[in-house]
C-alpha positions in Angstrom: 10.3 43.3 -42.9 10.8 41.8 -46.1 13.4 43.1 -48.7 11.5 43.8 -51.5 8.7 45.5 -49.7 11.4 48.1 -50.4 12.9 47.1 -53.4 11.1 46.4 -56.9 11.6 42.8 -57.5 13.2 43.7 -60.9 15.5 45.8 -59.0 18.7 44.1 -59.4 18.0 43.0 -63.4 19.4 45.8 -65.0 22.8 44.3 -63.5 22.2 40.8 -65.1 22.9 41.5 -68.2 26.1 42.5 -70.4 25.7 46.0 -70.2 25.3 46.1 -66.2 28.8 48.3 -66.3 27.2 50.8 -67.8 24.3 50.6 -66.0 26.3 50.9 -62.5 28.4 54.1 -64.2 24.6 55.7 -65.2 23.6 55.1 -61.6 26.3 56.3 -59.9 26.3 59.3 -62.3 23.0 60.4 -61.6 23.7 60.0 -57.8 26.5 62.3 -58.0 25.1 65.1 -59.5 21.5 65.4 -58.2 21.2 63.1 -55.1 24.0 63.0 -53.2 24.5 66.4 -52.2 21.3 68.7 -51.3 17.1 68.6 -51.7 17.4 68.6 -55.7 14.3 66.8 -57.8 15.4 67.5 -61.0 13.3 66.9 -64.4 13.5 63.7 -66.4 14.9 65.3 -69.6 18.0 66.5 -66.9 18.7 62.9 -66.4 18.5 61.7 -69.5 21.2 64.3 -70.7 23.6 63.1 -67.8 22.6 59.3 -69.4 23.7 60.6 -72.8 26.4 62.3 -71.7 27.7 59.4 -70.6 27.2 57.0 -73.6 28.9 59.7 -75.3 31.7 59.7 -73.0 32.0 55.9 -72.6 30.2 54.1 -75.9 32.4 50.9 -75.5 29.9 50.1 -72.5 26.9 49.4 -74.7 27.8 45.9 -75.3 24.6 44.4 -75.6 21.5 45.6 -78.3 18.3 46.0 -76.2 14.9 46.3 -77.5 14.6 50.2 -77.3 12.0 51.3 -74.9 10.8 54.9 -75.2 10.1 57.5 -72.5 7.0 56.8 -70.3 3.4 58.2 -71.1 3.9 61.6 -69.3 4.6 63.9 -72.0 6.3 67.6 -71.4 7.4 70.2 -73.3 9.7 72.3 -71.5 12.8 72.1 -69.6 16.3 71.8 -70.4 16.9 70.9 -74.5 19.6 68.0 -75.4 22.1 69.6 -77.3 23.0 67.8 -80.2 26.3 66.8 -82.7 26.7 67.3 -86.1 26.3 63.5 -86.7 22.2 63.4 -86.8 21.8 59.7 -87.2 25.0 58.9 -84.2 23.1 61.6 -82.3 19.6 59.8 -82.8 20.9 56.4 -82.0 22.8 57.7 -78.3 19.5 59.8 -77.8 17.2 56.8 -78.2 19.8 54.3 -76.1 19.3 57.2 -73.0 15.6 57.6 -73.5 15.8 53.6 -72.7 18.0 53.5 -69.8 16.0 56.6 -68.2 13.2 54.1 -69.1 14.4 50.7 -67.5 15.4 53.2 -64.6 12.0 54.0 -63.8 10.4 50.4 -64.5 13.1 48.6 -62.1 12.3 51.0 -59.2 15.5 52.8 -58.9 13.7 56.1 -60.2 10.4 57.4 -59.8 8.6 60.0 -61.5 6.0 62.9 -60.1 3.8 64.2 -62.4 2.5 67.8 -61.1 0.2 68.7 -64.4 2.5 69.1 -66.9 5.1 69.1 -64.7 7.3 66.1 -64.2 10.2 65.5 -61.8 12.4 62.8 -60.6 13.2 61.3 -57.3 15.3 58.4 -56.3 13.4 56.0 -53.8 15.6 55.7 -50.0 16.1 52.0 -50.7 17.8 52.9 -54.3 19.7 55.3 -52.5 21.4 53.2 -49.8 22.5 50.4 -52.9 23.7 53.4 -54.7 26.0 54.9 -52.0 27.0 51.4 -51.5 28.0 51.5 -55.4 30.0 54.6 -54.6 31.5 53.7 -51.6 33.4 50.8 -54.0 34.2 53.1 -56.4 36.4 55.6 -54.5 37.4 52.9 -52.5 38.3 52.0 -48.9 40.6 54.9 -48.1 38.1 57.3 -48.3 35.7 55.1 -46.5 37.5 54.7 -43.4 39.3 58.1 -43.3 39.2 59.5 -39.5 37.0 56.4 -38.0 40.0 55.5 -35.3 39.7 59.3 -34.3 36.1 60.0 -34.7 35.8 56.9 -31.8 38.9 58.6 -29.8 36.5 62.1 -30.0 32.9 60.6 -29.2 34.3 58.3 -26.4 35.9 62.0 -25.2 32.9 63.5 -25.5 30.6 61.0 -23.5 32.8 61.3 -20.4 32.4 64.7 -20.2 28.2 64.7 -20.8 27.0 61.5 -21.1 23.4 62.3 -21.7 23.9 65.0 -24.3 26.4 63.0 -26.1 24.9 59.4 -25.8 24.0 59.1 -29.9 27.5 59.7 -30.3 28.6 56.2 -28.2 26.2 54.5 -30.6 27.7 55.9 -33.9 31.0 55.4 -32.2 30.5 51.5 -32.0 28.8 51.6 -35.7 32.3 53.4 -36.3 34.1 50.7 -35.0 32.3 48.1 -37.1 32.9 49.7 -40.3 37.0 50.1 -39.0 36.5 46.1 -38.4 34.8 45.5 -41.9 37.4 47.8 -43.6 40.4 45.7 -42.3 38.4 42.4 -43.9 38.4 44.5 -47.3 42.2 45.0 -47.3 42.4 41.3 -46.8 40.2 40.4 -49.4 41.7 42.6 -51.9 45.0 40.8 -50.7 43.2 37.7 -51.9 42.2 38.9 -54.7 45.5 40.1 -56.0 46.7 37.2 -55.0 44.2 34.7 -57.1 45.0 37.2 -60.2 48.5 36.7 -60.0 48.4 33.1 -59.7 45.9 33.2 -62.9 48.1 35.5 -64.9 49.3 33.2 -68.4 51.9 36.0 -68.9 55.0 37.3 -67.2 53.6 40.8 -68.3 49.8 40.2 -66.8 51.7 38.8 -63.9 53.7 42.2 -63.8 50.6 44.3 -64.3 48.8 42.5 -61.0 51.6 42.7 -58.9 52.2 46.8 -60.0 48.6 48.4 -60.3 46.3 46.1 -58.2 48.6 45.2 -55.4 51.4 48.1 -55.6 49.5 51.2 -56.8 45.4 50.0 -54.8 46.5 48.1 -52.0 49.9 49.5 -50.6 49.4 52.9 -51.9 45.6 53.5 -51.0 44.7 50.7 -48.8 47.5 49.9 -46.4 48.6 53.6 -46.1 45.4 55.0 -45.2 45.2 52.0 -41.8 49.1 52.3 -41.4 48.9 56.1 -41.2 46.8 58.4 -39.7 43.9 55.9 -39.2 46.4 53.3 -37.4 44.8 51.8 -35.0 47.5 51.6 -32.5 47.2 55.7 -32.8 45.1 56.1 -29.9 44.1 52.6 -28.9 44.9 52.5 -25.7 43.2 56.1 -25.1 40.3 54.0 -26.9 40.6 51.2 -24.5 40.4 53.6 -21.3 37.4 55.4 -21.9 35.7 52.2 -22.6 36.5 51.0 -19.0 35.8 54.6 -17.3 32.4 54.8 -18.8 31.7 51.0 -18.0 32.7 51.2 -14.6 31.3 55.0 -13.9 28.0 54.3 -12.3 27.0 57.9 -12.9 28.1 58.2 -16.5 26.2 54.8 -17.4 23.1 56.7 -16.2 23.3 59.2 -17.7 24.1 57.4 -21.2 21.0 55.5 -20.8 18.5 58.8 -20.2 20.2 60.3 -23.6 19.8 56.7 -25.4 16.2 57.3 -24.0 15.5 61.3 -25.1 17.1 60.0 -28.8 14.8 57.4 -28.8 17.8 55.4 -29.7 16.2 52.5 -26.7 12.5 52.8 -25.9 13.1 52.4 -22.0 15.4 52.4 -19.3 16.5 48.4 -19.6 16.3 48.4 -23.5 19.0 51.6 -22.8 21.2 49.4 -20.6 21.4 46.0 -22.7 22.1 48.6 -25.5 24.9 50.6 -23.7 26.5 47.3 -22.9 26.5 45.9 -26.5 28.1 49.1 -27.8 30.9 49.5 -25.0 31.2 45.8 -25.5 31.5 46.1 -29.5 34.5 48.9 -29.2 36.3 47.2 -26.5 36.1 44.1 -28.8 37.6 45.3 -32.1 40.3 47.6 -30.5 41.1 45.2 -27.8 41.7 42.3 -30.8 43.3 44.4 -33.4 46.5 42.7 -33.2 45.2 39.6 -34.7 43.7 41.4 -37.8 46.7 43.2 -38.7 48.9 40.5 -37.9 46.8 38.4 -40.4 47.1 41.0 -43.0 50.8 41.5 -42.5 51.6 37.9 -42.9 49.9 38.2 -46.1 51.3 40.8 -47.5 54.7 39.3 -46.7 53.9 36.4 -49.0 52.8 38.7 -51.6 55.7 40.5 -51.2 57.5 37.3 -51.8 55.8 36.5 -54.5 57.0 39.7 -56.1 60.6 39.2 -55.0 60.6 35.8 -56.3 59.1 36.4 -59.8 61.4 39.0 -60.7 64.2 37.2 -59.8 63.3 34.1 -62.1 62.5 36.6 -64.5 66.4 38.0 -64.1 67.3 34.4 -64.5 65.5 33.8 -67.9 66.6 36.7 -69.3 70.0 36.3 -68.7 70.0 32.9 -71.9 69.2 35.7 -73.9 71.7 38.3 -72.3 74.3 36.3 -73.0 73.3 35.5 -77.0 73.2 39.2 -77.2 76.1 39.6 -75.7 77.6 37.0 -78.4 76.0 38.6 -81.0 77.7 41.9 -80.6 81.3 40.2 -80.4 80.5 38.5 -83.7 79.8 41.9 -85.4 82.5 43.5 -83.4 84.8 41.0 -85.3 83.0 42.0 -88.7 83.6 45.4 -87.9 87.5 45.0 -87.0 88.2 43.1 -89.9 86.4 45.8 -92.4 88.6 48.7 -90.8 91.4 46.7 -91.7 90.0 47.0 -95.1 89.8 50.2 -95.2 86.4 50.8 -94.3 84.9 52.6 -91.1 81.1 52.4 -91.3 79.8 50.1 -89.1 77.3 49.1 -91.8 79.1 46.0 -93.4 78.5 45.2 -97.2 77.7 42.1 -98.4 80.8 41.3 -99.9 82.3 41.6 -96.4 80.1 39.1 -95.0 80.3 35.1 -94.7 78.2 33.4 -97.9 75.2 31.6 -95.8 75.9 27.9 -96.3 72.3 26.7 -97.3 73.8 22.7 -98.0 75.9 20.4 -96.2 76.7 18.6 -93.2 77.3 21.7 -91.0 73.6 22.7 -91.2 72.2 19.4 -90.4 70.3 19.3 -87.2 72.7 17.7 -84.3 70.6 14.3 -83.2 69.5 14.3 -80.0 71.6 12.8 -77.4 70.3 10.5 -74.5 68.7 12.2 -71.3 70.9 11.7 -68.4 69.7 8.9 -65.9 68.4 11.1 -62.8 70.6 10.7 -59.9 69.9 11.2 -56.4 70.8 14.4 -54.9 70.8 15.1 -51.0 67.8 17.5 -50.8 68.7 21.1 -48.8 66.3 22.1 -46.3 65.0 25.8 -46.4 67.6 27.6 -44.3 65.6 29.4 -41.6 67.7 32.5 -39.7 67.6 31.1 -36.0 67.2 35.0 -35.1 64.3 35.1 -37.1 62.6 32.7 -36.2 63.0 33.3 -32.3 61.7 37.0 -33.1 58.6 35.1 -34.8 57.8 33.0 -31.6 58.4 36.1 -29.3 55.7 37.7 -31.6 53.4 34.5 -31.7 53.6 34.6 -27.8 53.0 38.3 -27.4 50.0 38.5 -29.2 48.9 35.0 -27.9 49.2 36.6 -24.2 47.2 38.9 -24.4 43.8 36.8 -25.9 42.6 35.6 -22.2 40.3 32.6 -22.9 37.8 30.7 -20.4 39.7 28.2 -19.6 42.8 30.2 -18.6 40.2 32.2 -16.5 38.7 29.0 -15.0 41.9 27.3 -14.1 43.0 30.7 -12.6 40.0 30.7 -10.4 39.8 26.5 -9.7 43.5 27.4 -8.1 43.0 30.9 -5.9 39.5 29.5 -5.0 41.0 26.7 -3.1 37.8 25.1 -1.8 36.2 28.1 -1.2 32.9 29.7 -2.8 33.6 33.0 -3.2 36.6 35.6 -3.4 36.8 39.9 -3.4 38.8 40.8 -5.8 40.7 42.8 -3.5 41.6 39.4 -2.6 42.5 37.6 -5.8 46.3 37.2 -5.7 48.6 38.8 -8.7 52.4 37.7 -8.9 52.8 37.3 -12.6 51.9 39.5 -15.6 49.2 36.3 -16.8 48.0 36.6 -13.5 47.0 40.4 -14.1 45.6 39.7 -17.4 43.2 37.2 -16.0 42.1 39.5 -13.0 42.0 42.4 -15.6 39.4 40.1 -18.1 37.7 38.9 -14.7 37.0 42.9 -13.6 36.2 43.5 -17.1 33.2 41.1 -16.2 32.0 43.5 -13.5 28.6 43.7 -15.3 28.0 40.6 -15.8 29.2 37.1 -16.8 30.0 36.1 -20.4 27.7 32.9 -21.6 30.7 30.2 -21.7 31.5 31.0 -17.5 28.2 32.0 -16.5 26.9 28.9 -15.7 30.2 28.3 -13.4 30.5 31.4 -11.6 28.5 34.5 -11.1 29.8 38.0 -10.2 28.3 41.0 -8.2 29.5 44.2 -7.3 31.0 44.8 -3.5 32.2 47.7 -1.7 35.1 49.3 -1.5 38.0 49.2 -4.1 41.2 47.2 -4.8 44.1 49.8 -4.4 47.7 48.4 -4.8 50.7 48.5 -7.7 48.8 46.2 -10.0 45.2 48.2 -10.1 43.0 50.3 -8.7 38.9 49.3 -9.2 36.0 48.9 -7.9 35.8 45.8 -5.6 33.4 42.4 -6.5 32.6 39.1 -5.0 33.2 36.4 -7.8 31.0 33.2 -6.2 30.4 29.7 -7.3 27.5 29.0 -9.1 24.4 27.3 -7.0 24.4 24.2 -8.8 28.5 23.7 -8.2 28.8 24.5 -4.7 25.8 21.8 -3.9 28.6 19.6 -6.5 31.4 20.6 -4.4 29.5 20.0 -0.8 28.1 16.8 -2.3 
């Protein structure tokens, strides 16, 4: 399907040139109040009132004088009348500049006009409406766009272990869920970024001040950061997260009956389409809650620097000002003086005459310029390392470690199994052997396999279900067989 079997292919122009801003503020008016609430086809001379009201409200963003177009060939006489000012010719010119937007709005393809005799009314084509709810979505921001997701998974996960089949479209908006949460974290580090490149591209201390307080302080921190790091933290109900995902993966009967809902909601068109589907969407939750730490430990880290960024700035600032402190500072002892000796005069007003003050001495050597003295040779100084708290630092390892332990690779997996395997070509995993907290982790990722092998072991080692179940202090699981590919045991034999 091609994009613009969609989309008009002069969809995008009315963005390419200078008056595109007020082009997206037209757009995303209109969508607000007749499209993105309700059934409403309203009539065209509705729309072009909202499009004057808004060159009324905003006429710094008619930048750029287009060849007015007027209104298409439909003609009607009734509906709702423009009300106008008391300036006739300001009032023509905004009324002509709406009857061409309305125009360009129909002839790009992001309107589309249905004449019913005399009757005309105006719909907005689907395609025009997903770029325009993307449009809006950047304007209120990501805050409102990721409100609730981290809950909303919690609830639908909650809800397919109780009735699988009934609730199965709510696993697959679950894992769409848990994409957006994924691409939401990525916007909060590229708006880091982009604070970040306008800071370092400010010419003045003030534009550097303004970046640092509005973009990064008042969007980022304020809106951004405090929507993930508060009742959409992911570490909220993670691990609840993490559970269901590996009680519905591993519940024979609730996979079922998953796949006959994914069938009735025609979300798969048969049973094995249903299957490779409920696997991609347990696998896509499992992935962005299971490696959350790395995402927020990326945008932490850059935060800090920001952060640093700030603390340093201000502090050179303090430094710079404090040259001029001090020739304010010596500019109020001089007229302190002035003052003392004029109430030793008899005077008390702090306002000295002239006669009071020193005669400015235009000529003579004591207003000459001072000639410049010789630079002083550079000498070598011993150069002081960046002190480095050892406590911190240790507490940044421990951290690197942690989050390190838990990302279980192939190769950890494959040397775990080269060294229980011993020679043999196959192991239960009631059988695998756990005396460390790695060791777990690698069984854990290896029973997470249950269903079948990832692409980078498969052609090592394949996997099958067994009977029975691994019960002891580390887990308790349905049992497999884990056995040596065909092609390595002939290697081995060989």
């Amino acid at each position: 399907m091609l994009l613009f079997d969609h989309l008009s292919p002069d969809f995008f122009l009315i963005f390419s040139r200078s008056n595109r801003h007020l082009y997206a503020q037209v757009v995303t008016e209109i969508y607000d109040q007749y499209f993105g609430v309700g059934f409403v086809y309203p009539k065209r001379n509705d729309l072009v009132l909202v499009i004057y009201n808004v060159l009324r409200a905003n006429p710094d963003l008619w930048t750029e004088d287009e060849e007015l177009l007027g209104l298409p060939d439909v003609v009607r006489k009734r509906g709702r009348r423009l009300r106008v000012l008391s300036d006739e010719a300001g009032q023509d010119r905004l009324l002509k500049q709406a009857q061409h937007i309305y125009r360009r709005l129909v002839d790009t393809g992001w309107l589309e006009e249905e004449a019913q005799g005399l009757k005309v009314t105006v719909d907005m084509p689907p395609a025009a409406l997903l770029v325009t709810e993307r449009l809006v979505a950047l304007r209120e921001g990501l805050a409102v766009a990721a409100a609730g997701v981290v809950v909303a998974i919690r609830t639908a996960l909650n809800a397919v272990r109780v009735d699988g089949r009934t609730n199965a479209a709510g696993l697959r908006k679950a894992a769409e869920n848990a994409q957006a949460f994924e691409r939401s974290l990525r916007v909060v580090l590229s708006d880091l970024r982009r604070v970040e490149r306008k800071v370092m591209d400010s010419d003045s201390l003030e534009a550097r001040y303004q970046a640092f307080f509005e973009d990064f302080i008042g969007e980022v921190l304020l809106k951004d950061l405090e929507e993930i790091q508060g009742p959409n933290h992911p570490y909220r109900h993670r691990t609840e997260i993490l559970r269901d995902v590996e009680d519905i993966s591993l519940s024979d009967h609730t996979r079922e009956r998953v796949m006959e809902g994914y069938v009735e909601d025609r979300i798969s068109p048969n049973g094995a389409e249903a299957r490779a589907q409920l696997d991609h969407d347990l696998r896509v939750v499992a992935a962005v809650f299971g490696n959350i730490d790395i995402s927020l430990d990326h945008i932490n880290r850059f935060r800090r620097k920001l952060e640093s960024k700030l603390s340093n700035t201000i502090r050179y600032a303090e430094q710079g000002e404090g040259r001029i402190s001090r020739r304010v500072v010596d500019l109020v002892r001089g007229l302190e003086e002035i003052r003392g000796r004029s109430e030793i005069l008899g005077r008390t007003s702090s306002i000295v005459p002239g006669p009071y003050l020193e005669r400015p001495l235009y000529f003579g050597r004591a207003v000459l310029a001072a000639p410049r003295r010789p630079r002083p040779p550079v000498a070598r100084q011993p150069l002081e390392s960046r002190r480095v708290d050892p406590a911190q630092a240790l507490r940044r390892a421990m951290m690197r470690d942690y989050a390190q332990l838990f990302q279980v690779g192939p190769d950890q997996v494959r040397a775990y199994l080269d060294r229980v395997l011993d020679g043999r070509t196959s192991l239960e995993a009631r059988d695998m052997p756990v005396t460390s907290l790695e060791e777990f982790l690698v069984v854990d990722e290896l029973r997470r396999y249950r269903r079948g092998m990832p692409p980078s072991l498969e052609r090592w080692y394949v996997i099958k279900g067994a009977e029975g179940w691994r019960v002891d202090e580390w887990f308790r699981c349905p049992n497999f067989r884990l056995s040596l590919y065909e092609g390595m045991v002939d290697a081995a034999g060989s």
